[in-house]
C-alpha positions as CSV (number, residue, x, y, z in Angstrom):
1,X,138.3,147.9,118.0
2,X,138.4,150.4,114.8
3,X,134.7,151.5,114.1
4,X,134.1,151.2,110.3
5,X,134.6,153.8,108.0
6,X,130.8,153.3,106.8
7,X,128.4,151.8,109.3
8,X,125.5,152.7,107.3
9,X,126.6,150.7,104.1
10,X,127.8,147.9,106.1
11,X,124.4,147.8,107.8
12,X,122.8,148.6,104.3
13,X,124.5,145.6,102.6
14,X,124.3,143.3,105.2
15,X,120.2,143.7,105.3
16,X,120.2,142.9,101.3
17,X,122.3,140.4,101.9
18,X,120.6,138.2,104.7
19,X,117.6,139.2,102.8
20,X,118.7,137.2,100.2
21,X,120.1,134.6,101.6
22,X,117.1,133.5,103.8
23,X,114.7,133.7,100.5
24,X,117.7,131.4,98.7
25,X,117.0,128.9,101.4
26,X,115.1,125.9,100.1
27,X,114.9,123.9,103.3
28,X,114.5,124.4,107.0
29,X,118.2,122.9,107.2
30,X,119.6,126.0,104.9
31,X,117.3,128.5,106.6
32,X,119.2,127.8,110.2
33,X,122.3,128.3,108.0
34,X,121.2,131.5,106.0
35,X,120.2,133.1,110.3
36,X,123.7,132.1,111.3
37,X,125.2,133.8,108.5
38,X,123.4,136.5,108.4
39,X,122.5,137.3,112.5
40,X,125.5,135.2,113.8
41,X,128.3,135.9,116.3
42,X,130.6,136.3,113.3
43,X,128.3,138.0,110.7
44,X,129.3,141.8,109.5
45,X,126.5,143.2,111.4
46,X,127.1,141.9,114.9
47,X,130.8,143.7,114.0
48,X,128.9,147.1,113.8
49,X,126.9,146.1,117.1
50,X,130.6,145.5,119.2
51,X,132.1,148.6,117.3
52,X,129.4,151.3,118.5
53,X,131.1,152.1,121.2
54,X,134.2,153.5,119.8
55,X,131.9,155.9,117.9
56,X,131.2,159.7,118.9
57,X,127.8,160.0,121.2
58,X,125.7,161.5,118.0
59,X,127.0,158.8,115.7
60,X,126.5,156.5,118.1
61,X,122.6,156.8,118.6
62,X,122.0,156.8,115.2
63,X,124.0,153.6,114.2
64,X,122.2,151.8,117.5
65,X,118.5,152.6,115.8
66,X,119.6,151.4,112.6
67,X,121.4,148.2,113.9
68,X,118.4,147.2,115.9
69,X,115.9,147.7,112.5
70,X,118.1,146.0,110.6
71,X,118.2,143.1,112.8
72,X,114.7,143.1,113.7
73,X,114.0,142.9,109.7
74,X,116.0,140.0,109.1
75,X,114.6,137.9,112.2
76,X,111.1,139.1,110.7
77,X,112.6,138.0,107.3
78,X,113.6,134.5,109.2
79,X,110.5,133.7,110.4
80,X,108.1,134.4,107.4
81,X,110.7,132.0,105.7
82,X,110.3,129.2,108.1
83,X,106.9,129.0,108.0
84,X,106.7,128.8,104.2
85,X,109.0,125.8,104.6
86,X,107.3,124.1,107.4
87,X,103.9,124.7,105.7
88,X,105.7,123.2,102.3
89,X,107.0,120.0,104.6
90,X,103.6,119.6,106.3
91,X,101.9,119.4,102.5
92,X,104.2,117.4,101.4
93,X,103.6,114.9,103.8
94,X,100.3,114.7,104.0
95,X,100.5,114.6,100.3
96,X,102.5,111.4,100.6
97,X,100.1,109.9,103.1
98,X,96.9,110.6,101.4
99,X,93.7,108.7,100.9
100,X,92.0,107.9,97.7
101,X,89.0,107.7,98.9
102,X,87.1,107.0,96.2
103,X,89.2,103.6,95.7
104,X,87.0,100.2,96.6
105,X,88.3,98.9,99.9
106,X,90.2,95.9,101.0
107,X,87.9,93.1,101.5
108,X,88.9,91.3,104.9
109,X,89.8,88.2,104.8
110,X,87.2,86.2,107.0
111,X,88.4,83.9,109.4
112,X,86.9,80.3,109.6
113,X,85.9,77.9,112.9
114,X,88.2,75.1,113.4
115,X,86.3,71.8,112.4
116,X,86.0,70.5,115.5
117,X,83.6,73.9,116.7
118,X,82.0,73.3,113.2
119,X,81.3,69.2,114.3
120,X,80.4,70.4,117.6
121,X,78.0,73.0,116.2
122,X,76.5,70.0,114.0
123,X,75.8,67.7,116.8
124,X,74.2,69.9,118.9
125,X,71.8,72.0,116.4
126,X,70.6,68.0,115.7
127,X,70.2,67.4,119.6
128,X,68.6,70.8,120.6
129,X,66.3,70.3,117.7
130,X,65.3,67.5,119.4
131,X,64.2,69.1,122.2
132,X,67.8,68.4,124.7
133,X,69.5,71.5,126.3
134,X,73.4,72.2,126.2
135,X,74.8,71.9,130.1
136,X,78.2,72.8,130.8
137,X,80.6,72.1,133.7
138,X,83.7,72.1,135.3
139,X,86.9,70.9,133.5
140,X,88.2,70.3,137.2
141,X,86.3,67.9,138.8
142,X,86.3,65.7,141.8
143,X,86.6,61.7,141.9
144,X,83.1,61.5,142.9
145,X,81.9,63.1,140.1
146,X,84.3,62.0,137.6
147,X,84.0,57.7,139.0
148,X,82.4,57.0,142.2
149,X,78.8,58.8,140.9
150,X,79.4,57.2,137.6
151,X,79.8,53.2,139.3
152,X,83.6,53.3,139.2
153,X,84.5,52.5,142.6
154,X,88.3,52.9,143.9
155,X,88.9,49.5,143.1
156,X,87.5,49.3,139.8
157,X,90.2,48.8,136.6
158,X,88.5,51.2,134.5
159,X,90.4,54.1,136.4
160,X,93.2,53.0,135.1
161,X,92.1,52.2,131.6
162,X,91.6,56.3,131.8
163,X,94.8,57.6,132.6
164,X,93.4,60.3,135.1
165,X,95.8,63.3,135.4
166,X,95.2,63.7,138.9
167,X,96.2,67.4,140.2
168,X,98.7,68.2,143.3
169,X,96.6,70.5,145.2
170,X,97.8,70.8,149.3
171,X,93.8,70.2,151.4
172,X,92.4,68.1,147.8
173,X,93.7,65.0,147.0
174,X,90.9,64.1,145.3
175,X,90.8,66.9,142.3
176,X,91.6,65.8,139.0
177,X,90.8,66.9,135.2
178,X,87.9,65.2,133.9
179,X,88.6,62.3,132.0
180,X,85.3,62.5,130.0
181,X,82.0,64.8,129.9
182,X,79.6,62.2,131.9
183,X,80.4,64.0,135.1
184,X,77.9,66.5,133.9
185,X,75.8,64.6,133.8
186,X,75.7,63.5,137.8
187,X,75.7,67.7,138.3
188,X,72.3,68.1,136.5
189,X,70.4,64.9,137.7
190,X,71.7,66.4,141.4
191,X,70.2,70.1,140.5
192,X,66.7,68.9,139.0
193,X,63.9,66.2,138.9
194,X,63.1,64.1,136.1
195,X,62.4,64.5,133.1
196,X,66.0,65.2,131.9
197,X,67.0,65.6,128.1
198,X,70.5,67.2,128.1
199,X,73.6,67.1,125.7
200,X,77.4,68.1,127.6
201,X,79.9,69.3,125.1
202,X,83.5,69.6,126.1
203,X,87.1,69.0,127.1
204,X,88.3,66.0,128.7
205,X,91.9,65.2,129.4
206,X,94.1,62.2,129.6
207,X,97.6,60.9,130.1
208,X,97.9,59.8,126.0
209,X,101.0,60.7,124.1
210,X,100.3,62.7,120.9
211,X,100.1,60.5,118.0
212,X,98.0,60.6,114.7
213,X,94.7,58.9,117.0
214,X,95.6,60.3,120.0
215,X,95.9,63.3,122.0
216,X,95.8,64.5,125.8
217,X,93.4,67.0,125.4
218,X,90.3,66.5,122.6
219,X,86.1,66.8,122.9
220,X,83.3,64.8,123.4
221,X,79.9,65.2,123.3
222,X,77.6,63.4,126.1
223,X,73.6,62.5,125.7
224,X,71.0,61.7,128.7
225,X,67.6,61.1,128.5
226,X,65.9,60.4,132.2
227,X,62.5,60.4,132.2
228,X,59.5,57.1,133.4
229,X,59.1,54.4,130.6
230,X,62.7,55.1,128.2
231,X,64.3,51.8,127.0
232,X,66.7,50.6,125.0
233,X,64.4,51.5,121.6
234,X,64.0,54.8,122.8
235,X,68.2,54.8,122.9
236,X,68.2,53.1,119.5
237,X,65.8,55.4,117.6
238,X,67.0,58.3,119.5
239,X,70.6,57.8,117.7
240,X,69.2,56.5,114.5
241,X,67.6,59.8,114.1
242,X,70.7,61.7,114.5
243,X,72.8,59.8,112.1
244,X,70.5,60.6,109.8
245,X,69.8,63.8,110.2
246,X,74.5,64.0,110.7
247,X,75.2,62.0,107.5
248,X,72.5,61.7,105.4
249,X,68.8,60.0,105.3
250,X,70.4,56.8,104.0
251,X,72.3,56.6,106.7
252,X,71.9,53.0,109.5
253,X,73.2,52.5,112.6
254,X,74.2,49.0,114.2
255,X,74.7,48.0,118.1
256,X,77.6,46.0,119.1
257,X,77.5,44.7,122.6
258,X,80.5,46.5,125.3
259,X,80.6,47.4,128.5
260,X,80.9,50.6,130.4
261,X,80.6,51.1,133.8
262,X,77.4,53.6,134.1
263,X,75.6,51.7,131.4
264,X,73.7,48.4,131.5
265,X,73.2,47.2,128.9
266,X,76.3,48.9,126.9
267,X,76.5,49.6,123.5
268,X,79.0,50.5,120.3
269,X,77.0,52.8,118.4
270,X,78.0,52.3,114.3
271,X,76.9,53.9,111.4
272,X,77.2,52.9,107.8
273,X,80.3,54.6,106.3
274,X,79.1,58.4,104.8
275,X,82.1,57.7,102.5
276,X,81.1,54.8,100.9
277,X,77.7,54.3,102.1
278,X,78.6,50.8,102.8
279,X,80.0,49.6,100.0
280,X,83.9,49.7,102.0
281,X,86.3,52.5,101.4
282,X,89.8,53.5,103.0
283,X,88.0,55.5,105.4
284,X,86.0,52.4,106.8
285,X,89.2,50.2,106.6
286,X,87.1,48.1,103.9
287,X,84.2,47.7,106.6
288,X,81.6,49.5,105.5
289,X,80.7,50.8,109.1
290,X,82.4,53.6,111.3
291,X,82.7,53.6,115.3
292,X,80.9,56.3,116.2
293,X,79.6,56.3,120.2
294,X,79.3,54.3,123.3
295,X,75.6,54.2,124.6
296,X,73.7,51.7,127.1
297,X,71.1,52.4,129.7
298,X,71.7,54.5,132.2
299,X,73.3,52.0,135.5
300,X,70.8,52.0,138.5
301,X,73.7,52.4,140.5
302,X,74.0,55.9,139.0
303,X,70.4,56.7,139.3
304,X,70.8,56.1,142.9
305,X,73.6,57.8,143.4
306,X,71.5,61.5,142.6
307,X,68.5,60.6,144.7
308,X,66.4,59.0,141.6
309,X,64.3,56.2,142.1
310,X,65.4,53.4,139.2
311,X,61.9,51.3,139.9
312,X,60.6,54.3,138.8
313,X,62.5,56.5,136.3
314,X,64.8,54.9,133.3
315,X,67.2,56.6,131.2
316,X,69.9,56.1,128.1
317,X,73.4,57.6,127.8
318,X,75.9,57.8,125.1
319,X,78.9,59.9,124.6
320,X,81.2,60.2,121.1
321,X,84.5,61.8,120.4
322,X,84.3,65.1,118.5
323,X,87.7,64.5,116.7
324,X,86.5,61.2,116.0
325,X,83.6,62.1,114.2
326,X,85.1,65.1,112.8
327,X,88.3,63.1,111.4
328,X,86.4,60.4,108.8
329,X,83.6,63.6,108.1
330,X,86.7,65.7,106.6
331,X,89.2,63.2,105.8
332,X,91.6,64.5,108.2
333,X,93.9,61.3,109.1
334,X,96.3,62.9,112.1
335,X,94.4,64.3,114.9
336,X,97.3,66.4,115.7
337,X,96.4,68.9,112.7
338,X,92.9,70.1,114.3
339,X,95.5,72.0,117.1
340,X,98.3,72.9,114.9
341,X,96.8,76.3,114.5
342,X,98.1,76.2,111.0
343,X,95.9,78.5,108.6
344,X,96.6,76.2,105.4
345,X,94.8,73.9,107.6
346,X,92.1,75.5,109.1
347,X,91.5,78.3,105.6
348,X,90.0,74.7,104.0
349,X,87.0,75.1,106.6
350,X,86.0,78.3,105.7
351,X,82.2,78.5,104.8
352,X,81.5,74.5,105.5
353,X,79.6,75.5,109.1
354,X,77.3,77.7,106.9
355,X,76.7,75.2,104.0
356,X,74.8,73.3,106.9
């Protein structure tokens, strides 16, 4: 390799010029350009680096010291550059992703219960207020809880009338899913002594196909009163009170005679449309009155069945469907909307639990 005439200039130049080049450099992209140009394989001053030893011994030395300072200057140059540019990137960004904050916030958009919590919420506050307690149980229950304790017998044709899904489970043949909330009622009479004054919110489950009146899963709400001396006036104002205290103080109630296995006498509780007030609407079907519960007294046979004595204590039972009483309260006519989870739906409910 020829040495070049001038080392010195080259050297001289090639420092202005890389100088230059890396304060020219407006991003971090051109800066890696600018080094490569300037401290690259191919720039002029790694040519001086590879020619050094072609020059005489006191050249030589001196060309070395100068190579290195020139090199060192424009790595030094390099780096002061890139951290102007990464410090103008980093401002930049957190310039686009700044806060006013001084700006009012977003208001959140409040969520609302589903009507049938908000009906459920109803029915109890009037019940506890009352003086009942809420009891809970399992939504897997056993067919002595869910019939036999409740006067349904294997043989008897209401077990059919429920369409009991029974469950497949290898050592229990006998499990199924509650087909209502009155088998609750057998596990607190079986845990305590009379007086009993309890309400049983919950699921129940049947074999129905979805339609706009039905569906295999929906709620009721189950009432019993055990105590010495309760009758069937006890029952009557008992349920009088809550319709009015549900609907409105004009509100009255009829019986109609039914049966039911647990109760004797049995009862179809009715109140006097909330719509109308009587007078016959669509949502009374031009009656004036609304279905609203099954009641009776509570059956001997089931009093015996937890240990109580019926010659001595008397009670009163009565059970409504939460979608039922939910559905004419709202105008809802397909009970298929209150699990569509569709928020056009359920947005209509917000702020009607706390109006109450």
């Amino acid at each position: 390799m020829t040495p070049p005439s001038d080392p010195h200039a080259i050297l001289d130049a090639e420092l202005l010029r890389g100088r230059e080049l890396v304060a020219a450099a407006g991003s971090l992209e051109a800066l890696e350009e600018a080094e490569t140009s300037a401290l690259g394989r191919k720039a002029p001053l790694a040519g001086v680096q590879r020619s050094l030893g072609e020059l005489p011994d006191d050249v030589r030395r001196e060309v070395g010291r100068r190579t290195n300072e020139v090199r060192e200057a424009l790595r030094a140059a390099v780096a002061d550059r890139r951290g102007e540019l990464e410090a103008a990137r980093d401002a930049s960004l957190a310039l686009a992703d700044r806060i006013d904050v001084t700006l009012p916030g977003r208001r959140l958009r409040p969520g609302s219960l589903n009507p049938l919590t908000i009906v459920e919420y109803q029915i109890v506050d009037v019940f506890t207020r009352m003086g009942y307690r809420v009891v809970e149980g399992p939504e897997i229950e056993t067919d002595w809880y869910n019939f036999q304790a409740l006067n349904i017998p294997p043989d008897h044709p209401a077990r059919s009338e429920k369409d009991t899904l029974f469950l497949d489970v290898p050592g229990n043949p006998d499990l199924l899913l509650r087909t209502e909330t009155s088998a609750i009622q057998i596990r607190t009479m079986e845990q305590q002594q009379p007086p009993v004054y309890v309400i049983a919110p919950g699921r129940v489950f049947r074999q129905d196909t979805p339609d706009p009146t039905h569906t295999p899963v929906f709620h009721q709400v189950e009432g019993l009163a055990v105590d010495e001396g309760i009758t069937m006036a006890d029952l009557k104002g008992t349920l009088a009170s809550f319709a009015r205290a549900m609907f409105g103080e004009d509100t009255r109630i009829r019986f109609i005679p039914d049966f039911f296995p647990f109760v004797e006498p049995g009862v179809e509780l009715a109140v006097t449309c909330f719509v109308c007030h009587g007078t016959g609407c669509r949502t009374c079907k031009q009656e004036g009155w609304i279905e609203l519960a099954g009641a009776g007294m509570v059956h001997p046979n089931v009093l015996r069945a937890v240990g109580y004595d019926p010659e001595r204590y008397t009670g009163f039972a009565f059970g409504m469907g939460i979608e039922r009483v939910a559905m004419p309260v709202f105008g809802i006519s397909d009970i298929r909307l209150f699990y569509d989870n569709d928020v056009r739906f359920l947005g209509q409910f917000e702020g009607v639990a706390a109006a109450r």
